[in-house]
C-alpha positions as CSV (number, residue, x, y, z in Angstrom):
1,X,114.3,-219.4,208.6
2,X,116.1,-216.1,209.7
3,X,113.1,-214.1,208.4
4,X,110.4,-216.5,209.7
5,X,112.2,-215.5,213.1
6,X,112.5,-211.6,212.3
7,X,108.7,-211.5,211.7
8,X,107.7,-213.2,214.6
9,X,109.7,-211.2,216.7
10,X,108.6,-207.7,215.1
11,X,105.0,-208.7,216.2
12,X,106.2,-209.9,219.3
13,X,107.1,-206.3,219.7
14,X,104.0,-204.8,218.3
15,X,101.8,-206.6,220.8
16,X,103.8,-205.8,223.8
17,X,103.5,-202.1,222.8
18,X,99.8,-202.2,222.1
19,X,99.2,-204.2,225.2
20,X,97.5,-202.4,228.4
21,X,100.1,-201.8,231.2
22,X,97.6,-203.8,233.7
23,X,97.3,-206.5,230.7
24,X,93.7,-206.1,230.7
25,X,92.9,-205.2,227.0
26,X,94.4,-204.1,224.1
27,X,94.2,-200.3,222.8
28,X,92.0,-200.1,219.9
29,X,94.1,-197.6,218.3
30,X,91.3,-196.8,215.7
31,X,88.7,-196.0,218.5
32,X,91.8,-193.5,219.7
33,X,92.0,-191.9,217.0
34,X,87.9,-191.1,216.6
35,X,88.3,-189.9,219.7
36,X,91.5,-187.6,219.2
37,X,89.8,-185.8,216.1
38,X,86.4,-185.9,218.1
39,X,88.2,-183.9,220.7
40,X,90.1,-182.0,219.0
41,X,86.5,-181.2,217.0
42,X,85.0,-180.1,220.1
43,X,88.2,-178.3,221.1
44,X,88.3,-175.8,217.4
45,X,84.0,-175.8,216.9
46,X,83.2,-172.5,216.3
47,X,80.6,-172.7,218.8
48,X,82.6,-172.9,221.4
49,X,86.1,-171.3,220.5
50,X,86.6,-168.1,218.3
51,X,90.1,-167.6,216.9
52,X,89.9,-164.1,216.5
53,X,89.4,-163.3,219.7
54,X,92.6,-163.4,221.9
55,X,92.5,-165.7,224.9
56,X,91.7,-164.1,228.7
57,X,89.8,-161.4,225.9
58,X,89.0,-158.7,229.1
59,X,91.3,-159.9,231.6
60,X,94.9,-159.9,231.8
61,X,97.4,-159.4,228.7
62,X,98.4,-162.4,227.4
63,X,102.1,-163.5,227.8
64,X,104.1,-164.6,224.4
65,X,107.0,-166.6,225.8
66,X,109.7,-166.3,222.6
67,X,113.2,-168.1,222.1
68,X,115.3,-168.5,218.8
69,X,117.0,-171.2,217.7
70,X,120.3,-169.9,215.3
71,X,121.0,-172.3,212.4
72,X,123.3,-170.1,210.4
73,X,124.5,-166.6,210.1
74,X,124.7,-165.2,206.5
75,X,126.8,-162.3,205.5
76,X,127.0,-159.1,206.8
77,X,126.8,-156.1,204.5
78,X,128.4,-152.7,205.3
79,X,126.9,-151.3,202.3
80,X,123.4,-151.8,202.5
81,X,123.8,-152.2,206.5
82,X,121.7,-155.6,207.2
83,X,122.3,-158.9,208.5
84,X,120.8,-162.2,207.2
85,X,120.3,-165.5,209.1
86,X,118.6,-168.2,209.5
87,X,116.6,-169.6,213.0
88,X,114.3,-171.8,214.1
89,X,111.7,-168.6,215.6
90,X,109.4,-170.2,218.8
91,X,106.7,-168.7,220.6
92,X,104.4,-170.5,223.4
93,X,101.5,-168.7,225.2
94,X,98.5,-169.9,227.4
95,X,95.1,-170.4,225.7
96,X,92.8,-172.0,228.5
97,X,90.2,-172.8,226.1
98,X,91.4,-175.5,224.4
99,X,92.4,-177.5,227.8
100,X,91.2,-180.6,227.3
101,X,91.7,-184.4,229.1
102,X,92.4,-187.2,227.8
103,X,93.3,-190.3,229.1
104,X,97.1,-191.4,228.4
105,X,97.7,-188.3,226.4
106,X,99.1,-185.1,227.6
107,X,100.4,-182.9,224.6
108,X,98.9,-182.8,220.8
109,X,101.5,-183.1,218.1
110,X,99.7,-180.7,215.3
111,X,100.0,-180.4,211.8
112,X,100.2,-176.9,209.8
113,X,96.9,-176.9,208.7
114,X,95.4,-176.8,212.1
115,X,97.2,-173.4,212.7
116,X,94.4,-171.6,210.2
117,X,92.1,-173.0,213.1
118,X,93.5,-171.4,216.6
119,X,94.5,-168.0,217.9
120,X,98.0,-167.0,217.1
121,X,99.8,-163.7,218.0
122,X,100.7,-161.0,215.0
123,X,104.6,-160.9,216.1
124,X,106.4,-159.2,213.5
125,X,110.5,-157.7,213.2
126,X,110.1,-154.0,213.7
127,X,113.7,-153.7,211.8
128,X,112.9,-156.8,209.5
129,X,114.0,-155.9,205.7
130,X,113.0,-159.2,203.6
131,X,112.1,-162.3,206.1
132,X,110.3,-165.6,204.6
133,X,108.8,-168.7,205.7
134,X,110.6,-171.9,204.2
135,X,108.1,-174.0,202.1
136,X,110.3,-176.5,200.6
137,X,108.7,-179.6,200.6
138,X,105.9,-178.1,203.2
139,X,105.7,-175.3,204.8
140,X,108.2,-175.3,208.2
141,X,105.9,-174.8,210.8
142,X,103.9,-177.1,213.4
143,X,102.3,-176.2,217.1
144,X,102.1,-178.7,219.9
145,X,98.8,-178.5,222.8
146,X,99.5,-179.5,225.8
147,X,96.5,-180.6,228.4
148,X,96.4,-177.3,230.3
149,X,95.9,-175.1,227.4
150,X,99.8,-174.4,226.8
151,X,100.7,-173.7,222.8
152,X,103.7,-173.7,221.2
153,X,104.5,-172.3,218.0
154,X,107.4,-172.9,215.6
155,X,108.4,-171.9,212.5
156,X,111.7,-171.6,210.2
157,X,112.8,-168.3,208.9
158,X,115.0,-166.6,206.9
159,X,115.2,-163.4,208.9
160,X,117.1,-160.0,206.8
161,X,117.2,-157.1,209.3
162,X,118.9,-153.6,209.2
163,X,121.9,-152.8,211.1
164,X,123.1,-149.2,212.2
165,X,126.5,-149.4,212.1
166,X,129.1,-146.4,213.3
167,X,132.0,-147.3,210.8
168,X,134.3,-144.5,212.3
169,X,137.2,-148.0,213.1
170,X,136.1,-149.7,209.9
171,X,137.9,-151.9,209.5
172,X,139.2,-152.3,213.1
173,X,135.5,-152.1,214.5
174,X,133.0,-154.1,215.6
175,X,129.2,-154.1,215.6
176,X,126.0,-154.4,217.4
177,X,123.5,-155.7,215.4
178,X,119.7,-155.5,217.0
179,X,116.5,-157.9,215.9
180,X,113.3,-156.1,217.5
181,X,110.3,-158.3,218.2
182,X,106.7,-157.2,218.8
183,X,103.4,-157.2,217.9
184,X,101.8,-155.8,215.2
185,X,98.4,-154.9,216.2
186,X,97.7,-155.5,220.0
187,X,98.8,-153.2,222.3
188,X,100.3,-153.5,225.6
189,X,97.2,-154.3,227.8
190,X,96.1,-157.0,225.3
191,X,100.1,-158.3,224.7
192,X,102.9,-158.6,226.6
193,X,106.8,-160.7,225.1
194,X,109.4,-161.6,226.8
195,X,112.0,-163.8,226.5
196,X,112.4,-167.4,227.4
197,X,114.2,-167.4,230.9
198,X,116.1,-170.5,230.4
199,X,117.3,-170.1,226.9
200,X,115.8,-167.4,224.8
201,X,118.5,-167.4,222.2
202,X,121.0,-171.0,221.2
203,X,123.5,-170.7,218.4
204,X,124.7,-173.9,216.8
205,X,128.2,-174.6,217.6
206,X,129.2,-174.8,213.7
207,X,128.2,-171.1,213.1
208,X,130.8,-169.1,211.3
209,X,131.1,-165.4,209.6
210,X,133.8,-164.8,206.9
211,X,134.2,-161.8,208.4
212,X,132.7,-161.8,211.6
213,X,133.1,-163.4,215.0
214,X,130.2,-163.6,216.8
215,X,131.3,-162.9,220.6
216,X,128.4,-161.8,222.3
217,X,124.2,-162.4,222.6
218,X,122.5,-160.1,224.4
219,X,118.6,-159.8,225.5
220,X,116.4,-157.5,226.7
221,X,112.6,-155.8,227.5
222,X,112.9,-152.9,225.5
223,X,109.7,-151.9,227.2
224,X,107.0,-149.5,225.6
225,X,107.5,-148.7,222.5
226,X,104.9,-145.8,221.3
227,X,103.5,-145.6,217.5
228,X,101.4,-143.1,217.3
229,X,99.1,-142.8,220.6
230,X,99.5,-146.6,221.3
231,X,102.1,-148.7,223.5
232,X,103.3,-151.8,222.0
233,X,105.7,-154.6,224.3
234,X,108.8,-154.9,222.4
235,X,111.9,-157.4,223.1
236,X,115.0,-156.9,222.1
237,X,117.9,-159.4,221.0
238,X,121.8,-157.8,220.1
239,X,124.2,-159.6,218.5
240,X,128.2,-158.6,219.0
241,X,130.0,-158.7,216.4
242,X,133.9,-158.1,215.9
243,X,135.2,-157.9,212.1
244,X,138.1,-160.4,210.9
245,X,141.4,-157.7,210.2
246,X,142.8,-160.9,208.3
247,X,141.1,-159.8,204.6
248,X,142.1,-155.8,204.8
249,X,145.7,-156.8,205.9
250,X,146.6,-158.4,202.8
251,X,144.5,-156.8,200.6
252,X,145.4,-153.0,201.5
253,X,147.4,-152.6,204.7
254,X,150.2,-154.9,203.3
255,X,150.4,-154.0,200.0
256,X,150.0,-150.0,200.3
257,X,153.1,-150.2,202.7
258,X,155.0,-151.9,200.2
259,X,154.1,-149.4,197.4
260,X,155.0,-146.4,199.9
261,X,158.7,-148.4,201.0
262,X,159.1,-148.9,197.5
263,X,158.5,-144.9,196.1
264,X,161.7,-144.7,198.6
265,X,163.9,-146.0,196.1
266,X,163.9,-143.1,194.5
267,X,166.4,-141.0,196.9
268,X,168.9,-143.5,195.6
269,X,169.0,-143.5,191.9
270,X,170.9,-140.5,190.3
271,X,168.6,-137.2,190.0
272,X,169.8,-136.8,186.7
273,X,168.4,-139.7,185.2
274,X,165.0,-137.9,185.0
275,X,163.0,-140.9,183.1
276,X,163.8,-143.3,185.9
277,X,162.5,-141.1,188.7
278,X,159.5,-139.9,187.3
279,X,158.5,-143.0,186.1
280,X,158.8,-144.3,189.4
281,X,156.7,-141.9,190.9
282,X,154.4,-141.7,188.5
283,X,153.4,-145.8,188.9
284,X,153.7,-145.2,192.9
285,X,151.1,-142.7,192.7
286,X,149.1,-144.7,190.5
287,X,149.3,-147.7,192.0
288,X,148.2,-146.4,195.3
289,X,145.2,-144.9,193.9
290,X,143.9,-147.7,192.8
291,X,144.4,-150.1,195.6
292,X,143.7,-147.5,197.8
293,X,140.8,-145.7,196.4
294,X,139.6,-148.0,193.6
295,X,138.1,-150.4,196.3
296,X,135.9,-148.2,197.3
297,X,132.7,-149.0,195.5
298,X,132.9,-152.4,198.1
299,X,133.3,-150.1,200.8
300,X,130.5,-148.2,202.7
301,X,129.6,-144.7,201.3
302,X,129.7,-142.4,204.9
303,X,130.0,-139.1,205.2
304,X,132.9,-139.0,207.5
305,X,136.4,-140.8,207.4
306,X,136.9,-144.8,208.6
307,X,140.1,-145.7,209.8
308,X,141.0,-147.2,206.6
309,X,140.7,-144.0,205.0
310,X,143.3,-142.4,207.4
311,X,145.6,-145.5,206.3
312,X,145.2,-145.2,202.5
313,X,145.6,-141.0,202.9
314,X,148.4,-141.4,204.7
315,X,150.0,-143.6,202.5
316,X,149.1,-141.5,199.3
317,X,150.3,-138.4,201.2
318,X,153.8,-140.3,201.6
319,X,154.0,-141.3,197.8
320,X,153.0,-138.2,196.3
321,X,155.7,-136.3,198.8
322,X,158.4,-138.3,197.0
323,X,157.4,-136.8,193.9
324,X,157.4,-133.2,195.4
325,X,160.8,-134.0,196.6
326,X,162.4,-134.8,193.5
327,X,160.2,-131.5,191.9
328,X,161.9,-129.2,194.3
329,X,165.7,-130.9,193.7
330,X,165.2,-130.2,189.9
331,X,163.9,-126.8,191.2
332,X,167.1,-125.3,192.8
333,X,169.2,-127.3,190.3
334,X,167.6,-124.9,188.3
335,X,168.3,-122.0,190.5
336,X,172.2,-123.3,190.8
337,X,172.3,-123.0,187.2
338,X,170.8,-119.7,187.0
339,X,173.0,-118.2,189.5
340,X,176.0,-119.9,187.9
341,X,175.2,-118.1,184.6
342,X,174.5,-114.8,186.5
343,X,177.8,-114.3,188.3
344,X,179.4,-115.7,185.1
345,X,177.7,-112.8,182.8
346,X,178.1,-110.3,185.5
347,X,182.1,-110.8,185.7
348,X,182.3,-110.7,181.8
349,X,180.0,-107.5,181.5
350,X,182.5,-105.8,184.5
351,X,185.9,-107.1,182.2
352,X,184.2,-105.8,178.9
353,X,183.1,-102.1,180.6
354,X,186.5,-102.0,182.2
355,X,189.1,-99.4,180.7
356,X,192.6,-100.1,181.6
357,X,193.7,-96.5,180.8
358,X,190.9,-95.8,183.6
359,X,192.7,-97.9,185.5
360,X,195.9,-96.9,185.4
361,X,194.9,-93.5,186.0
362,X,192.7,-94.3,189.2
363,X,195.2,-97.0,190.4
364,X,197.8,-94.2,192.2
365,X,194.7,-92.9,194.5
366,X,194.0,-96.9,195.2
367,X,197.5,-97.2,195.7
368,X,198.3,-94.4,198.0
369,X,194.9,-95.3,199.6
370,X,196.5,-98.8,200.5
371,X,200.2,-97.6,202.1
372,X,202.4,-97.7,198.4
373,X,205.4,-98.7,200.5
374,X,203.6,-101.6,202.1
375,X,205.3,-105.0,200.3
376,X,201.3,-106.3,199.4
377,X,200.8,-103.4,197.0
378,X,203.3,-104.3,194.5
379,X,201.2,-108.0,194.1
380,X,198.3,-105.5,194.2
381,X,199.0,-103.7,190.8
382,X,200.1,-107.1,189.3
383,X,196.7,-108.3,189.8
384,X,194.6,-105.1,188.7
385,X,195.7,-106.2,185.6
386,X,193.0,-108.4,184.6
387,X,190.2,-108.2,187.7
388,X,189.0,-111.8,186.7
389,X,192.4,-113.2,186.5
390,X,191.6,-115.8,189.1
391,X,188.7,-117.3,187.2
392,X,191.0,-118.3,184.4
393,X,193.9,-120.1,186.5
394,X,194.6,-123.3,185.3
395,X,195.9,-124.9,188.2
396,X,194.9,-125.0,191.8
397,X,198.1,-123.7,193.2
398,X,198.3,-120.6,191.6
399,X,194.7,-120.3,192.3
400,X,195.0,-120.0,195.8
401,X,198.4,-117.6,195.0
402,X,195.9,-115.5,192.9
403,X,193.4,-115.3,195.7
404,X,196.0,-114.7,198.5
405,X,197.7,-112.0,196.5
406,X,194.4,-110.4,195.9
407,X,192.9,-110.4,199.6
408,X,196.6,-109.0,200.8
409,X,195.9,-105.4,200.1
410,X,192.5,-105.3,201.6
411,X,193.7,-107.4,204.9
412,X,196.6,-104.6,205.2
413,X,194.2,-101.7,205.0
414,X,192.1,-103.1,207.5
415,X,194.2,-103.6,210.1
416,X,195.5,-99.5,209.1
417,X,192.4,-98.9,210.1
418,X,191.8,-100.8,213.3
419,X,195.3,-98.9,214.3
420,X,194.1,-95.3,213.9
421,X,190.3,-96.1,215.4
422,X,192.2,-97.5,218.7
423,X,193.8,-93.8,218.4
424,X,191.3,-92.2,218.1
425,X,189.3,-93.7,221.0
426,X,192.4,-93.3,223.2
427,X,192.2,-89.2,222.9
428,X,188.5,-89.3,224.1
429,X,189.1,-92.0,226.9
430,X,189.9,-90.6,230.8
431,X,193.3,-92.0,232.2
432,X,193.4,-95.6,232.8
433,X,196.3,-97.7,234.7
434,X,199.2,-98.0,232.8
435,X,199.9,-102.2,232.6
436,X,203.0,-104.2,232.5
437,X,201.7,-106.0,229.4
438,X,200.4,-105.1,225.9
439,X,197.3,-107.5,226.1
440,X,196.1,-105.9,229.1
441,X,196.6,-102.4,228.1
442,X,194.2,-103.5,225.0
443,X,192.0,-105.5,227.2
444,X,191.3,-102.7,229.3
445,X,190.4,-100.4,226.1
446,X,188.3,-102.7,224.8
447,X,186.1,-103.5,227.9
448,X,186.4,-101.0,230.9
449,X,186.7,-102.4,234.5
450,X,182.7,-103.4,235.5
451,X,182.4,-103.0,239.1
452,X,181.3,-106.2,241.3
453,X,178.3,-106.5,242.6
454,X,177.1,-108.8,245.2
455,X,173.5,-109.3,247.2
456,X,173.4,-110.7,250.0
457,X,171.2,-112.2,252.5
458,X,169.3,-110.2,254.8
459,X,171.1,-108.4,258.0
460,X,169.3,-110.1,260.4
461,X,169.8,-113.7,259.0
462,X,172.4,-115.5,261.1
463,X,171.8,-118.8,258.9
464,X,173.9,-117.7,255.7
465,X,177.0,-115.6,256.4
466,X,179.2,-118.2,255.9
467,X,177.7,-119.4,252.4
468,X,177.6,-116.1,251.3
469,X,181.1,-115.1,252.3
470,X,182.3,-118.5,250.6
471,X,180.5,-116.9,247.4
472,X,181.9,-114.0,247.6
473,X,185.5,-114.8,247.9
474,X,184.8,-117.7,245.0
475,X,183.7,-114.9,242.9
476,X,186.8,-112.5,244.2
477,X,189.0,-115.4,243.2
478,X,187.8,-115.8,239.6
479,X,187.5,-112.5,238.6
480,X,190.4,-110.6,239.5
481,X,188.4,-107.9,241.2
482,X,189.9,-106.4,244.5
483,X,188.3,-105.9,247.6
484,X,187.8,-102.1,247.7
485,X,185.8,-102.7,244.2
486,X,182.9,-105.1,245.6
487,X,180.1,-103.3,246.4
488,X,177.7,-104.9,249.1
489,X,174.3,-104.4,248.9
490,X,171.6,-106.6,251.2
491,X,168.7,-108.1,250.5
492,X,167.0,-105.7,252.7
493,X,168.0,-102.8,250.0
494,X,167.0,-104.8,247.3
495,X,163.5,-106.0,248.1
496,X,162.5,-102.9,250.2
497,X,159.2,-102.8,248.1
498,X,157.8,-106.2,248.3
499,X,155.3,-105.5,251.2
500,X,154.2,-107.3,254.2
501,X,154.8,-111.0,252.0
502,X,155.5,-113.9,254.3
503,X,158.4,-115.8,253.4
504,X,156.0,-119.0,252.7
505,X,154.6,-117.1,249.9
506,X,157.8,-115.5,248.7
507,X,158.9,-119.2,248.3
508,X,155.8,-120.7,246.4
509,X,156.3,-117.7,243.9
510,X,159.2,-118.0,243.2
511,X,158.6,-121.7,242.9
512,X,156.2,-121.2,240.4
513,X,158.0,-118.8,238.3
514,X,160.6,-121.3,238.4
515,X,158.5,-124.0,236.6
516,X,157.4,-121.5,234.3
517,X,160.3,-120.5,233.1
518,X,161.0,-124.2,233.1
519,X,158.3,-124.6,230.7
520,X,158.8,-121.7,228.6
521,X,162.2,-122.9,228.2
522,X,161.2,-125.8,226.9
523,X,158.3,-124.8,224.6
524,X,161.0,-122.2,223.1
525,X,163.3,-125.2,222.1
526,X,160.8,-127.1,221.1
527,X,159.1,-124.3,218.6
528,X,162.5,-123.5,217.6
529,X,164.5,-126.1,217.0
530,X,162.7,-126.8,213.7
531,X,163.3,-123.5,212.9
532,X,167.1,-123.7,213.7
533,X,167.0,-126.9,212.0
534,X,165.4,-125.8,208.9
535,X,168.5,-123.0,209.0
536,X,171.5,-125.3,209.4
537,X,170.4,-127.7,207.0
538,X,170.8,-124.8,204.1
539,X,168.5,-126.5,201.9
540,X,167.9,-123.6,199.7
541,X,170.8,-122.4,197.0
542,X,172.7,-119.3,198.0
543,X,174.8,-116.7,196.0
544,X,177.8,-116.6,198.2
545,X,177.7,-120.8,198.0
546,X,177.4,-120.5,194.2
547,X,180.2,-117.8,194.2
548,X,183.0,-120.3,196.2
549,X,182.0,-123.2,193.3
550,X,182.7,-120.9,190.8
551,X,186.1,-119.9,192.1
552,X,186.9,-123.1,194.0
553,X,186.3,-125.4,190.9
554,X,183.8,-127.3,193.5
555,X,181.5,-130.2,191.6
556,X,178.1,-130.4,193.3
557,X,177.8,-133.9,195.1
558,X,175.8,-136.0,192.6
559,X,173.0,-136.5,195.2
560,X,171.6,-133.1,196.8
561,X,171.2,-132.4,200.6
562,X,167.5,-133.1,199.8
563,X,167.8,-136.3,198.6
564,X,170.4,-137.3,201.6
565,X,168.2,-136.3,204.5
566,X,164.8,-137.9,202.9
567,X,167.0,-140.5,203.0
568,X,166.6,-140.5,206.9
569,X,163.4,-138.9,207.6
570,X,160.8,-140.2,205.1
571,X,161.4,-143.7,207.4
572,X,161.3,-142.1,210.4
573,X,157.8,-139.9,209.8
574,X,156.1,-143.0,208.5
575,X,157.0,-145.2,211.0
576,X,156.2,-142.5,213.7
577,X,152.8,-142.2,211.8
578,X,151.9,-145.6,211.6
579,X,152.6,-146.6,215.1
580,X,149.9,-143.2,216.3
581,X,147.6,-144.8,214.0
582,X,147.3,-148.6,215.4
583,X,147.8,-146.9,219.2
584,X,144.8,-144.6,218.6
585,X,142.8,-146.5,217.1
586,X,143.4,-149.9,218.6
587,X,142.9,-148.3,222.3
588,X,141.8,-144.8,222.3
589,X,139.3,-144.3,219.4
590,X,136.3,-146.8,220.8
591,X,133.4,-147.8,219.1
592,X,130.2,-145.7,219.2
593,X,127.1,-147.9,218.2
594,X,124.6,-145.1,217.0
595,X,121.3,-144.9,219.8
596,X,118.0,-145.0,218.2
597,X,114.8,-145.3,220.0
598,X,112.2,-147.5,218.4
C-alpha cells in the first residue's frame, strides 16, 4: 500500500514538472531535444562557423577572462625548485557566432566531445615544467554556451611549475612562487588575458603544506611579453609562501647545540686522562659532521651560503676549538716539562764544571767585593759551598733559610752601592737648602724643586679673576710651592699666534678635539684591552715561572689556566654568537626574490 502511494506521488511530480506554466500543453521533451541538437547543428555547421578562425577575426582582440580554482597544493621542492598543485583552470570569452535563441533555454550544458567542434584559445604556462589533464574515468573538462555567445571553459589540472627561489634565509625564508599564463600563438592584437575581477584565484579552506604556509595570493597584467619580434598578453599569479621552522629546529638547530654544550665537558675532566678527552672530541666532531653536513644531499646545492650553513659552521667551529684547546694544553705541558729538565741539566752541568779549589781561591776577591766585615758574608761563604744547596733542602724551613742566606750578600752590596752613587751625585749637584729632616734632604736630591706654572685668563676678562685666583691658591695649598716661585703667564702670552679667530670658533674647535680625543680614547681601550688581556692572563709557560716551581716545590694546579677560563668564555662567545645570528637574520637579513623578466 506504502509503495502504491510512493508511485503515484512520484508521477504526480513528474507531471507537474512537465506541465506548461500557463497549463496549456505539455512539453514534448523529445521534440526538445530534436530541436536542441538541430540548433546546436546549425550553430557548429561548417558552413556557417569555422573553428580555426578566432571570433571578431579583423576586429578587436578577443578578451580571455581566466580564474583558478585551488584544490590542493603538493610539495614544494628546494632542490629542483618547482611547485606542484592541483586547480580547477577556467577561462570564458565572447564568441558571437554561436548566439542563438531558444525559447525557455538560456545556457547549453556541453559535453567534452563538442570542444573538438568550437574555437578555443592556445593558453599555455610559460614557467609550466610537467602539467596534465586528468582522464580518470573521462577526461575533466566541459564548456557551457550561453544565449549571447558567452563560453566557458573548464578543465582539471595537475599544474608543475618552476620556482626561482633566493635561499640566502633558508631555512628562515620565505618564497614567491609565480604561475605565468598566456597564449601560445596569438599575439597581442588578436589576444588579450586578464584576470576574473571578482575572483580570479579561490583556495579551498582545507589546503595545507608540510612545510609551507600559504599567506598570500597575488595577481597581476604582466603586460607585453616579447618572444622574438612578437608581443604576447601575459597574466601573472604569485603565491607567498613562508617555510615551517618546526622540522629544522629539531632536526639540526636542536641537536647541534647539544653536541656543541656537550664537547664543553671536556674543560672538566682531568687533562691527564688523555683517552677520555680525545675520545670526546673526536665523536663531537664527528657527530657534527654528519648531522650538520651529511644532510646536505636534501638540501639545495647554491653557490653561496644559507643561513643554515652559518648555523652548522658555527657550531663545527665551536667543536673543533675544543679540540684545539686541549692540543695547546698538552702543548705547553710539554714546554713545562722541557724547561723543567733544562734548568735541571743546566744546574747539574754548573755543579759538575765547578772546582772548589777555584773557589776558594776566587772567594777572597768576592768577599772583599761584598764588605768581609759585614755579618751577611760569613752565611755567604757557608753557602758557596755547594751553589745548588737549596735545591736539595729537605724541608721548607730551611729552604727559605737557604734562600734568605743566599740573597743577603747581594741585598748588602746593593744598598753599598746606592750609598756611594748618592755621593757621587752630591759632588756634581749646586748648593741646595739644607732641611731639618733626612727625608727631605733625599727628596730634594732625587727630584729638584719644579717651578709652578700657571695660565691664566686673559688681561682684559673681568669674568674669571676670582675662579682663577681660587685655582691658584688651591694649587699653592697642595703643593707646597711659595709665592715668589709661581710664575704668571696670561693667556694673551700664550695664544699670541692664533690669529684673528673669533671666540665662537675657538670654542667649536676645541669642542671637536674634545670628542675626538673622546673617541680615540675609547678606540685605544677598546683595541687594547684584548691585548692587555691576552698579557695578564700569562697563558704561555715562562722560565722565571718554571724556575720558582723548581725551587718553591710548587705542583702545577691539575687543571691549566686554559682549561679554567674556556671554562667561562666558550659559553659566553656562543651565546653572543647565536643571539647575532637569530637578530640578523630574523630582522636585518630580508628576503630577495630574484627579478626575471619573461
Amino acid at each position: 500500500m506504502i509503495a502504491r502511494v510512493a508511485a503515484i506521488l512520484s508521477i504526480v511530480g513528474v507531471l507537474t514538472t512537465l506541465w506548461d506554466p500557463s497549463g496549456a500543453v505539455l512539453r514534448d521533451y523529445r521534440f526538445l531535444s530534436k530541436n536542441i541538437t538541430s540548433t546546436l547543428d546549425q550553430l557548429l555547421n561548417k558552413s556557417r562557423y569555422d573553428k580555426g578562425i578566432r571570433p571578431d577575426f579583423g576586429g578587436s582582440p578577443v578578451t580571455i577572462r581566466v580564474n583558478m580554482h585551488i584544490k590542493s597544493m603538493g610539495s614544494v621542492s628546494e632542490t629542483d625548485q618547482e611547485y606542484v598543485m592541483d586547480c580547477y583552470f577556467r577561462q570564458s570569452w565572447y564568441d558571437r557566432r554561436l548566439g542563438f535563441s531558444f525559447p525557455g533555454l538560456d545556457e547549453f550544458s556541453l559535453s567534452w566531445l563538442f570542444l573538438d567542434r568550437v574555437w578555443k584559445p592556445d593558453t599555455f604556462f610559460l614557467n609550466g615544467k610537467k602539467s596534465h589533464l586528468h582522464r580518470i574515468t573521462v577526461p575533466n573538462k566541459f564548456l557551457r554556451l550561453r544565449n549571447d555567445g558567452f563560453l566557458t571553459y573548464s578543465m582539471r589540472l595537475t599544474i608543475k611549475a618552476s620556482c626561482p627561489m633566493h635561499l640566502r634565509k633558508f631555512p628562515l625564508d620565505s618564497q614567491s612562487c609565480p604561475l605565468l599564463i598566456g597564449s601560445y600563438g596569438y599575439r597581442t592584437n588578436d589576444l588579450v588575458y586578464e584576470w576574473d575581477k571578482v575572483r580570479p584565484v579561490v583556495v579551498e579552506d582545507n589546503v595545507e603544506l608540510s612545510q609551507y604556509k600559504l599567506v598570500n595570493i597575488t595577481t597581476e597584467h604582466v603586460g607585453k611579453f616579447v618572444r622574438e619580434t612578437d608581443e604576447y598578453s601575459v597574466i601573472k599569479a604569485e603565491f607567498h609562501l613562508r617555510r615551517n621552522i618546526g622540522y629544522f629546529v629539531l632536526q639540526l638547530y636542536v641537536p647541534c647545540g647539544l653536541i656543541v654544550s656537550c664537547s664543553w665537558v671536556s674543560f672538566w675532566i682531568d687533562p691527564a686522562a688523555v683517552p677520555a678527552r680525545v675520545q670526546l672530541g673526536v665523536t663531537t666532531v664527528l657527530s657534527m659532521t654528519t648531522i650538520g653536513f651529511g644532510g646536505r644531499a636534501q638540501m639545495p646545492r647554491v653557490s653561496y651560503a644559507t643561513a643554515l650553513d652559518s648555523f652548522v659552521i658555527i657550531c663545527f667551529s665551536f667543536v673543533f676549538a675544543v679540540m684545539i684547546e686541549y692540543a695547546a694544553i698538552n702543548f705547553f705541558d710539554k714546554i713545562v716539562g722541557d724547561m723543567k729538565k733544562l734548568l735541571q741539566e743546566r744546574g747539574a752541568r754548573k755543579k759538575t764544571l765547578a772546582d772548589p779549589a777555584n773557589l776558594n781561591a776566587e772567594q777572597p776577591r768576592s768577599v772583599s767585593m761584598l764588605n768581609i766585615s759585614s755579618p751577611s758574608s760569613q752565611d755567604y761563604s757557608e753557602v758557596t759551598g755547594d751553589l745548588d744547596a737549596h735545591l736539595k733542602v729537605p724541608g721548607l724551613e730551611e729552604r727559605r733559610k737557604s734562600l734568605v742566606s743566599l740573597a743577603a750578600p747581594l741585598v748588602d752590596s746593593l744598598k753599598r752601592n746606592i750609598q756611594r752613587r748618592k755621593s757621587e751625585i752630591s759632588l756634581h749637584l749646586p748648593s741646595l737648602p739644607i732641611l731639618s729632616q733626612r727625608r727631605k734632604s733625599e727628596a730634594s736630591l732625587a727630584k729638584p724643586p719644579i717651578p709652578l706654572i700657571t695660565v691664566t685668563g686673559n688681561e682684559d676678562d673681568p669674568e674669571r679673576p676670582v675662579e682663577e685666583e681660587c685655582v691658584r691658591e688651591e694649587i699653592q695649598r697642595k703643593r707646597h710651592v711659595p709665592e715668589d716661585e709661581v710664575v704668571d703667564i696670561s693667556g694673551d702670552e700664550v695664544f699670541e699666534d692664533v690669529g684673528d679667530q673669533t671666540d665662537e670658533n675657538k670654542y667649536e674647535e676645541g669642542k671637536c678635539l674634545r670628542h675626538v680625543n673622546a673617541a680615540m680614547n675609547i678606540l685605544g681601550k677598546f683595541v687594547m684591552k684584548p691585548w692587555k688581556s691576552w698579557k695578564e692572563a700569562k697563558i704561555a709557560p715562562r722560565e722565571e715561572d718554571v724556575y720558582r716551581m723548581i725551587v718553591t716545590g710548587e705542583t702545577p694546579n691539575k687543571f691549566s689556566r686554559i682549561d679554567i677560563e674556556s671554562r667561562k668564555y666558550f659559553p659566553i662567545a656562543f651565546c653572543i654568537l647565536i643571539s647575532s645570528y637569530w637578530v640578523a637574520y630574523m630582522y636585518y637579513i630580508t628576503d630577495e626574490f630574484p627579478v626575471k623578466e619573461y
